[in-house]
C-alpha positions as CSV (number, residue, x, y, z in Angstrom):
1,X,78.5,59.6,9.3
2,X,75.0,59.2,9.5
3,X,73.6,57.7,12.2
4,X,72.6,58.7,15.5
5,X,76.6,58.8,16.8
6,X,77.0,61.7,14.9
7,X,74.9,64.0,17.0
8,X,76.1,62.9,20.2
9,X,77.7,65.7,22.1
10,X,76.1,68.3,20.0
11,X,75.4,71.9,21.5
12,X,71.7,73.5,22.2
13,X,69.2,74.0,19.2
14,X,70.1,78.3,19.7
15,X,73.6,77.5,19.3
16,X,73.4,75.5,16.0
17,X,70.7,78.0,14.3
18,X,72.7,80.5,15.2
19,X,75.8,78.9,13.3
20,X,73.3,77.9,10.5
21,X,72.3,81.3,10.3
22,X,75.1,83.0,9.1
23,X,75.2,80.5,5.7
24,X,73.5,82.3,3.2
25,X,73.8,79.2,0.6
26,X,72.2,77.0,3.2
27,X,69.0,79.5,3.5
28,X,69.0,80.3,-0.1
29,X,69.0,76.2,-1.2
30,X,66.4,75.2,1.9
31,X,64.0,77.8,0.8
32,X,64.4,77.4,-3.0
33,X,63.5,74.0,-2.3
34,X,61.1,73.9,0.4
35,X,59.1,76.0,-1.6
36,X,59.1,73.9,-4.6
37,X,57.5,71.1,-2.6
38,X,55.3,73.3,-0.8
39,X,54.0,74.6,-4.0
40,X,53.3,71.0,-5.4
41,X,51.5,69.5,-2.1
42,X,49.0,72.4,-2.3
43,X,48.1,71.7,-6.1
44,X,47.5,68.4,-5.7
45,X,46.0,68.4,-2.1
46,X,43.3,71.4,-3.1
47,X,42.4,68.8,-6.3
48,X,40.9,65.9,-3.8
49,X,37.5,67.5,-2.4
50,X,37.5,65.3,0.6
51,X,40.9,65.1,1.9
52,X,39.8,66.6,5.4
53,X,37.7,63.7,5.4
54,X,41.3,61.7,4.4
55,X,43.5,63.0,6.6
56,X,41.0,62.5,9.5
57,X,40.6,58.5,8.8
58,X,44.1,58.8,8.7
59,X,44.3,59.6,12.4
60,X,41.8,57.5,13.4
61,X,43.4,54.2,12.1
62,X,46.9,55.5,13.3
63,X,45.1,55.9,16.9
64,X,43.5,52.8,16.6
65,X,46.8,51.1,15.5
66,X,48.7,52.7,18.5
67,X,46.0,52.0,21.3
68,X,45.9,48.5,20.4
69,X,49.7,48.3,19.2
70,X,50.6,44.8,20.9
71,X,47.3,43.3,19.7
72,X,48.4,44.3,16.2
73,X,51.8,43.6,16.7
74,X,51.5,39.8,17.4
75,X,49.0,39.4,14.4
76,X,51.5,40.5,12.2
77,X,54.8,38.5,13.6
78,X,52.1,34.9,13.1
79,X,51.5,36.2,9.5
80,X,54.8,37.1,9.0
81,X,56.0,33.6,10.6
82,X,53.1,31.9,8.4
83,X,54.5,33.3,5.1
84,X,58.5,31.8,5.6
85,X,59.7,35.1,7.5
86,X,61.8,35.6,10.5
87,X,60.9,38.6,13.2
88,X,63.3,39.6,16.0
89,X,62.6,42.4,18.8
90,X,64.7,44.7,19.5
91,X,64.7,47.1,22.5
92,X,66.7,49.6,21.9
93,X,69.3,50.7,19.4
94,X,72.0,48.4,20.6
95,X,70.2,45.2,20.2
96,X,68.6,45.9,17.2
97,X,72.3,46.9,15.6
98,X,73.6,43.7,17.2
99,X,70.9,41.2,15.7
100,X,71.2,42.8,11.6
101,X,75.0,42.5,12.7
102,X,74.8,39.3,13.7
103,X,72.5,38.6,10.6
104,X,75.0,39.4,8.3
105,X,77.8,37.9,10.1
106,X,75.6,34.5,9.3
107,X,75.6,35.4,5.1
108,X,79.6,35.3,5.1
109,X,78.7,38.7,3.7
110,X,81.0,41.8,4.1
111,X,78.8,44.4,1.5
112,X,75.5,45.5,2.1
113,X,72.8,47.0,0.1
114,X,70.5,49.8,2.1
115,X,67.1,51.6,1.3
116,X,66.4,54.9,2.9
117,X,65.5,54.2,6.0
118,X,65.1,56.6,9.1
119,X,64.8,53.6,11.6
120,X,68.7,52.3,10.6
121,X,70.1,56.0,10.8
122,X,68.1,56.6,14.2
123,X,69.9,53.4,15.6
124,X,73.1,54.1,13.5
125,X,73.4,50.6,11.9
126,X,76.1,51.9,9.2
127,X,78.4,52.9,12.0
128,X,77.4,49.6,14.0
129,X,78.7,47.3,10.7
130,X,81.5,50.1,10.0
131,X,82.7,48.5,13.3
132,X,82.3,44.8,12.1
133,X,84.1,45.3,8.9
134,X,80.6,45.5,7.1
135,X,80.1,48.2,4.3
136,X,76.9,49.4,4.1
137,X,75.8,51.1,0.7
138,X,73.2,53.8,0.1
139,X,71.4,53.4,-2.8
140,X,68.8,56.3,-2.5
141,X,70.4,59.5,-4.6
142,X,70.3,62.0,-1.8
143,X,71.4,59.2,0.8
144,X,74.1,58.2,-1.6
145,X,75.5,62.3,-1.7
146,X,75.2,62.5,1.6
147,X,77.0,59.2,2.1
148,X,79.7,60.6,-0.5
149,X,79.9,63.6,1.4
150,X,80.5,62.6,4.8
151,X,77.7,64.5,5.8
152,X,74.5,63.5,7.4
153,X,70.8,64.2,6.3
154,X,69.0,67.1,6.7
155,X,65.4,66.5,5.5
156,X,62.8,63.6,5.8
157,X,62.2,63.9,2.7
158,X,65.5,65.3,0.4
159,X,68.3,64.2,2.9
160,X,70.6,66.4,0.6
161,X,68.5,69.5,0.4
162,X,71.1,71.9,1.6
163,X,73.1,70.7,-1.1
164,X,72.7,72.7,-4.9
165,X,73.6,70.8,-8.1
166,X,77.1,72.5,-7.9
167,X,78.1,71.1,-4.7
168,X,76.9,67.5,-5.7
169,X,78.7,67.8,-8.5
170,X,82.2,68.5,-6.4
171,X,81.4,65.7,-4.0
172,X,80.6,62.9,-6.9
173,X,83.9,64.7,-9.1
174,X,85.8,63.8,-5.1
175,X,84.5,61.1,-3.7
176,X,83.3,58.6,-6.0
177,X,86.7,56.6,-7.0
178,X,86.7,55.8,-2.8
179,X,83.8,54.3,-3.2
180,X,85.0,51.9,-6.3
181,X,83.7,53.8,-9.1
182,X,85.2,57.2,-10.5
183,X,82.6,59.7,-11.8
184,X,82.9,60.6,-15.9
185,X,85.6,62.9,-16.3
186,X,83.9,66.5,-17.2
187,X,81.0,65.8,-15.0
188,X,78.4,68.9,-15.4
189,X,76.2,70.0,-12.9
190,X,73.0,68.9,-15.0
191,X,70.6,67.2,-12.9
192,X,70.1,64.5,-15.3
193,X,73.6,63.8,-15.7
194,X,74.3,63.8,-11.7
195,X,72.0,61.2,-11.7
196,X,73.4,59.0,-14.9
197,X,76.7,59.0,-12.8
198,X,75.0,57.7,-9.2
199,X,73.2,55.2,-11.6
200,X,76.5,53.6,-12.8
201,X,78.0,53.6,-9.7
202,X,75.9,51.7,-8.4
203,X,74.6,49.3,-10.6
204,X,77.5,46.7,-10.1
205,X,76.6,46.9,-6.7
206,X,73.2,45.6,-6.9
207,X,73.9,43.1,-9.3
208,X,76.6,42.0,-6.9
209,X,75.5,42.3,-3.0
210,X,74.1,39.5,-1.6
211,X,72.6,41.3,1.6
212,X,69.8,44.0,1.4
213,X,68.7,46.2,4.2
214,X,65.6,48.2,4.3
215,X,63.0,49.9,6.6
216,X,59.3,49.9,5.9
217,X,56.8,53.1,5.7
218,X,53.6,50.3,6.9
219,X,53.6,47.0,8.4
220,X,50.6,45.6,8.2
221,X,49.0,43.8,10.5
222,X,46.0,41.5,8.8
223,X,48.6,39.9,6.4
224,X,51.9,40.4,7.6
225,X,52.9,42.6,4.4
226,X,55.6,45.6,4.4
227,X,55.0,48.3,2.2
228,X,58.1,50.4,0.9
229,X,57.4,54.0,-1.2
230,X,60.3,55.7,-3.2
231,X,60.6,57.5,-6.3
232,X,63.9,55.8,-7.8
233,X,63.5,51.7,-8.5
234,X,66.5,51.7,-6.2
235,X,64.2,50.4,-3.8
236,X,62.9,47.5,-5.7
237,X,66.7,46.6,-6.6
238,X,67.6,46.2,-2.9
239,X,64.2,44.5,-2.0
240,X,63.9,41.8,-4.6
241,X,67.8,41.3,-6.2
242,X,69.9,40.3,-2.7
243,X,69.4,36.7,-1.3
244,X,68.8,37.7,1.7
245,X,66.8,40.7,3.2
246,X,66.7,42.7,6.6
247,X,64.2,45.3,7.2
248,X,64.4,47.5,10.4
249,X,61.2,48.6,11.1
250,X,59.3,50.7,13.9
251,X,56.2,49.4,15.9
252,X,54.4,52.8,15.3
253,X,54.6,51.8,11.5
254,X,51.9,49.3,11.7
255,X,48.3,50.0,10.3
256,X,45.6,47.2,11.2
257,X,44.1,46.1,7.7
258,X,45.2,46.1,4.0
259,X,41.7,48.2,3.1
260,X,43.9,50.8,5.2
261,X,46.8,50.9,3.5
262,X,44.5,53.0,0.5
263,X,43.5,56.1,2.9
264,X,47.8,56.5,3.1
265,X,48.8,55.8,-0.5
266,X,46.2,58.8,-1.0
267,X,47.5,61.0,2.1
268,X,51.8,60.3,2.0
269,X,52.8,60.6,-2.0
270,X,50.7,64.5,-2.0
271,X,52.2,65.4,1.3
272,X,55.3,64.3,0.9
273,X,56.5,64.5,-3.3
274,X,53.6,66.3,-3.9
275,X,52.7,63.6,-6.2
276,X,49.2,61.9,-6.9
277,X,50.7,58.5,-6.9
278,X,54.1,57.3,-5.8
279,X,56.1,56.0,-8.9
280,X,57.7,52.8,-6.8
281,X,55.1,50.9,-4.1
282,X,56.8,48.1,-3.3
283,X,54.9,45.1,-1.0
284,X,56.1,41.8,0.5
285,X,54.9,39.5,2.8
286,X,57.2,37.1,4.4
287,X,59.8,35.0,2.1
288,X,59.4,35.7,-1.6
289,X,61.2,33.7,-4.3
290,X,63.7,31.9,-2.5
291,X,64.9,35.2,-0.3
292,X,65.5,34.4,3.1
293,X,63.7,37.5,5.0
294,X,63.9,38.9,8.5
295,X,62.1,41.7,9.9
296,X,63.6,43.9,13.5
297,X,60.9,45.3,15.3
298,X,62.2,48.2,17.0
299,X,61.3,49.8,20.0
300,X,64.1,52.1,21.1
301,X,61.8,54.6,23.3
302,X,58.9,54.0,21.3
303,X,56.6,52.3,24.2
304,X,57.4,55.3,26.4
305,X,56.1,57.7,24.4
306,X,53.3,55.8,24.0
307,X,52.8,56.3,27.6
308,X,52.3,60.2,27.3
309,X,48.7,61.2,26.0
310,X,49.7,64.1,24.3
311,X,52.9,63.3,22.8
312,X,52.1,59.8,21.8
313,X,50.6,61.8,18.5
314,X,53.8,62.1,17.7
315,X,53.8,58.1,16.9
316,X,51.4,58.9,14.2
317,X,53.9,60.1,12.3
318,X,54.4,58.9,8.2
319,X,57.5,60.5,7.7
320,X,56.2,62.8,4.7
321,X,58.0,66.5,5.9
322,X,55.3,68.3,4.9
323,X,55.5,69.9,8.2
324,X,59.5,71.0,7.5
325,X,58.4,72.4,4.0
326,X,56.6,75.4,5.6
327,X,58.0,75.6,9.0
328,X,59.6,79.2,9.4
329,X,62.0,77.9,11.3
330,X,63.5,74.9,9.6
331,X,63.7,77.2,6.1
332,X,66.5,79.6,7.9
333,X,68.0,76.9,10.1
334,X,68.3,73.5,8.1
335,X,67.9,70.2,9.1
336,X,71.6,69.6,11.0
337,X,70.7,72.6,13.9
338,X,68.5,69.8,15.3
339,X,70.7,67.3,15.7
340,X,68.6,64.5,15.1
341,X,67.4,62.5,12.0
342,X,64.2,63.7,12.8
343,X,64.4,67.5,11.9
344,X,61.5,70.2,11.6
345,X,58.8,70.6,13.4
346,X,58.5,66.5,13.9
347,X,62.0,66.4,15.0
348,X,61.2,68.7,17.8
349,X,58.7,66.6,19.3
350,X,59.5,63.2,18.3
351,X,63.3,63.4,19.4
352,X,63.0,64.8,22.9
353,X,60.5,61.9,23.8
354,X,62.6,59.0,22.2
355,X,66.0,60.0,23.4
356,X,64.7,61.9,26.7
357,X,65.3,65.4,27.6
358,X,68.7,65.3,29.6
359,X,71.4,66.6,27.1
360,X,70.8,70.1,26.4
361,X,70.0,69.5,22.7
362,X,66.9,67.7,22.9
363,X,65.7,69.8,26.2
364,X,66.2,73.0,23.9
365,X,64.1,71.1,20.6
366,X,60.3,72.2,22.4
367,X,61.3,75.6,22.2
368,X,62.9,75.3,17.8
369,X,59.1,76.8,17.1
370,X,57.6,79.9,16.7
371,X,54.1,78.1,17.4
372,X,52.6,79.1,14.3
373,X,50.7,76.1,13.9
374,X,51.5,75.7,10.1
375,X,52.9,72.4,10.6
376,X,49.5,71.4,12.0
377,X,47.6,72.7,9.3
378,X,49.5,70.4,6.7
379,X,50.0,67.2,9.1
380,X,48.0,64.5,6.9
381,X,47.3,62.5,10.0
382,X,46.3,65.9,12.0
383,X,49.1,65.8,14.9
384,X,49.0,69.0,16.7
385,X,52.4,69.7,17.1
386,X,51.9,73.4,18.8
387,X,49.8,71.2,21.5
388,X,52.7,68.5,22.0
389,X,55.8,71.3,22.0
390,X,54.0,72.8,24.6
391,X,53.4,70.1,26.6
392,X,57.4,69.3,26.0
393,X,58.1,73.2,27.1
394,X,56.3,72.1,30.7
395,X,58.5,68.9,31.3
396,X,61.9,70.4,30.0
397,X,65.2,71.4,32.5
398,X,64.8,74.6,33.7
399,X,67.3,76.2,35.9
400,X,66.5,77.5,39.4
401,X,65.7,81.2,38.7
402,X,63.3,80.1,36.3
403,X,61.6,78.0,38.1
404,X,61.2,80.5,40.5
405,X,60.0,83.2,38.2
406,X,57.4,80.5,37.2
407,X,56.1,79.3,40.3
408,X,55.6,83.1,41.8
409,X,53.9,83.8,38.2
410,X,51.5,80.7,38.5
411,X,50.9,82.1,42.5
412,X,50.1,85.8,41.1
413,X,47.8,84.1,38.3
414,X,45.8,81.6,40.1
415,X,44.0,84.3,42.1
416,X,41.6,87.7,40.6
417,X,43.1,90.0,43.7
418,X,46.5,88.8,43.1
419,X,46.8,90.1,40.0
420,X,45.1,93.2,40.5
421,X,47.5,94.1,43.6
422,X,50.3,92.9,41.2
423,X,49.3,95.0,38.6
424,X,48.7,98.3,40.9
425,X,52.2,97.4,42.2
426,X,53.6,97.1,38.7
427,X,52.2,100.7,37.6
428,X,53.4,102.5,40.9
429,X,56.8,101.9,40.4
430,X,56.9,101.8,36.6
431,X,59.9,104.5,37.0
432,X,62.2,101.9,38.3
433,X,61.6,98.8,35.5
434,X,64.9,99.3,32.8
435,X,64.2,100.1,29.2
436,X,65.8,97.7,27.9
437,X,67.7,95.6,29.7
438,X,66.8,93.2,32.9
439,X,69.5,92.9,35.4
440,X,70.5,89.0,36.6
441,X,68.5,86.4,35.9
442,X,66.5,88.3,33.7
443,X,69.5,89.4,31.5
444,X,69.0,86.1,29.2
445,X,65.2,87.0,28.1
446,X,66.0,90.4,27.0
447,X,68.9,90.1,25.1
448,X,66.8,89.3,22.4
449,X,63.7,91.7,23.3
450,X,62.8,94.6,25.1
451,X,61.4,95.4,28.3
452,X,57.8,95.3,27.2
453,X,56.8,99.1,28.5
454,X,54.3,99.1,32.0
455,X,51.7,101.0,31.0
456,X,50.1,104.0,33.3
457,X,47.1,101.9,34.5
458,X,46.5,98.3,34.0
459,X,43.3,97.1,31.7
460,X,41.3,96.2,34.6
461,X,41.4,99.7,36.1
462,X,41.0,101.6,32.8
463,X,38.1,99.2,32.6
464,X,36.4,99.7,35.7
465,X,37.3,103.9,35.6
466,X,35.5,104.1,32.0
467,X,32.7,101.4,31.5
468,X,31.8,100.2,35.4
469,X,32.1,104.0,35.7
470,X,29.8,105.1,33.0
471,X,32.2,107.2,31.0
472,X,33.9,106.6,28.0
């Protein structure tokens, strides 16, 4: 239930947080957590004197990567070529599901074994091969629960993070015999335990599937290597047991040299686990060891964000959440009111641009922000993601009266007089603007605010009646 199917059809971003909203589980688990990880990225982040100096290499290589993307791009399909690998294009979710599909089809295989990866539950692979009589299987602990669950994931990060122990322990207690494995009878809630039981469940499974699938957190360019980062092992067990692997990756992730894959195994593990070193780096280049490897480049809207100078930042993206761990917004809401697998902060820029703007979900994403800016203050490659939602706000839908209200604004505002007559006009007939309420068109804005109060005399005349006047 995953993949990007799931959302389709979903209502606006206001109707989902309201929903979310009223859980009071769902806010107490997202902020006990968020929290936690907030708390640890700040320790370790405060111990590196020059990680403004970090995080600002970190946006220049990205920058560098993306402006010269089909340079880089190439270079890495020769070395990957070179090295016994296999690379396919794919435009758009369709044909990259149809070429692992087709892939698989090739093994005889019917099983699969799957890495967390974003870039498969973006395109919704496991749906795709649910289709084709393919089983995929999570392997990642949170992916697995929310796999279990029927659910989809809520974090970058912690997919399950709007789960507590108690409720994993129901779903493991429910649905693990329907997966091939029941869980211990007298299962506790114990964290440790929890993960004892997702261990033995799956370790037949890797012993036994044939066909890995993966996505990549860098491709790089100069030697053709991938570079997965976890915290389990269950990533090494997908990459290195099945005969043959299939990693779904997108162009953004590409970073030109190897000497700059050290500035981001600095900047990801402390924004993201809050970790000084990530316990499982896993790199590859090409075939390894008799595995027959193939690598899906995928676009699927990439190249036309790319196109936008200020929302292209978005592209620089590493997929650490350190934006969702103190955004306001995302700790009351949750990851699902977004209706993307991109949630937070990066979700609300980075969805709108890759699926477009027409449904009403992703035109109402610009506005999931209260344009605090914290997200930008923690973003280890420095995207300005105030800048870009407002630059989203100015390209979204708006209906008719609105546009209206905006044009005659921008006319009153483009000109000194204007807005002085406006204001004059404004204070004259202050007696007539409601208290509280607008009537029509105006009715939507206030139902969540007040009629800001017209004061007696505008700024400009108190200004010119007390200073330009000599009194004060």
């Amino acid at each position: 239930m995953s993949g990007s199917g799931t959302f389709l059809g979903m209502p606006s971003f206001p109707e989902n947080a309201e929903k979310a909203l009223q859980d009071s589980q769902l806010r107490f688990n997202l902020r006990k957590a968020t929290h936690t990880i907030r708390g640890k990225r700040a320790a370790v982040v405060e111990e590196l004197p020059d990680w403004q100096e970090l995080r600002a290499a970190g946006k220049a290589i990205k920058d560098d990567a993306l402006r010269n993307l089909d340079r880089y791009l190439l270079q890495a399909e020769e070395a990957i070529t070179k090295a016994g690998g296999h690379v396919h294009w794919a435009s758009d979710a369709a044909e990259a599901n149809e070429i692992v599909t087709g892939l698989i089809r090739a093994t005889g295989e019917t099983r699969v074994m799957k890495v967390k990866s974003m870039a498969t539950q973006e395109i919704g692979l496991n749906e795709a091969l649910e289709r084709e009589g393919i089983t995929a299987y999570e392997t990642d602990l949170a992916e697995l629960i929310v796999q279990l669950g029927d659910d989809w994931p809520s974090h970058i990060l912690v997919p399950a993070i709007h789960r507590n122990r108690s409720e994993i322990r129901e779903i493991f207690t429910e649905h693990m015999a329907e997966w091939g494995r029941p869980a211990p009878e007298g299962l506790s809630d114990d964290p440790r335990t929890l993960a004892d039981a997702a261990r033995l469940h799956l370790r037949e499974r890797f012993l036994s599937t044939k066909v890995g699938v993966s996505g990549a957190n860098f491709l790089i360019a100069e030697t053709g290597t991938l570079v997965v980062l976890e915290s389990e092992g269950n990533g090494r067990m997908c990459l290195t047991l099945p005969e043959t692997l299939i990693s779904v990756v997108g162009i953004e992730k590409v970073l030109p040299t190897w000497r700059d894959l050290e500035v981001f195994l600095q900047l990801l593990p402390r924004s993201s686990t809050g970790e000084r070193m990530n316990p499982y780096t896993s790199m590859w280049t090409g075939a390894t060891e008799g595995q027959e490897f193939h690598l899906v480049l995928l676009d699927n809207g990439r190249t036309k964000v790319l196109a936008d100078e200020i929302g292209r930042q978005a592209l620089r993206c590493i997929r650490c959440s350190a934006c969702l761990n103190v955004c306001p917004v995302y700790e009351r809401v949750g990851g699902h009111a977004y209706g993307s697998v991109y949630p937070g902060p990066i979700g609300a820029i980075l969805t709108p641009q890759l699926r477009g703007m027409a449904s009403e979900l992703d035109a109402s994403l610009p506005y999931a922000s209260s344009l605090c800016g914290a997200c930008y203050d923690v973003c280890p490659v420095a995207i300005d993601i105030p800048e870009v939602l407002v630059h989203l706000r100015s390209k979204a839908p708006h209906a008719p009266a609105e546009r209206l209200g905006l044009t005659a604004a921008g006319w009153v505002l483009d000109k000194p007089v204007r807005l002085e007559r406006a204001q004059r006009l404004a204070t004259r007939f202050r007696g007539l603007v409601p208290k509280r309420r607008l009537p029509g068109p105006g009715a939507a804005w206030t139902a969540t605010r007040d009629v800001p109060a017209v004061p007696e005399e505008s700024f400009r005349d108190w200004w010119q009646r007390t200073e330009e006047g000599g009194g004060r």
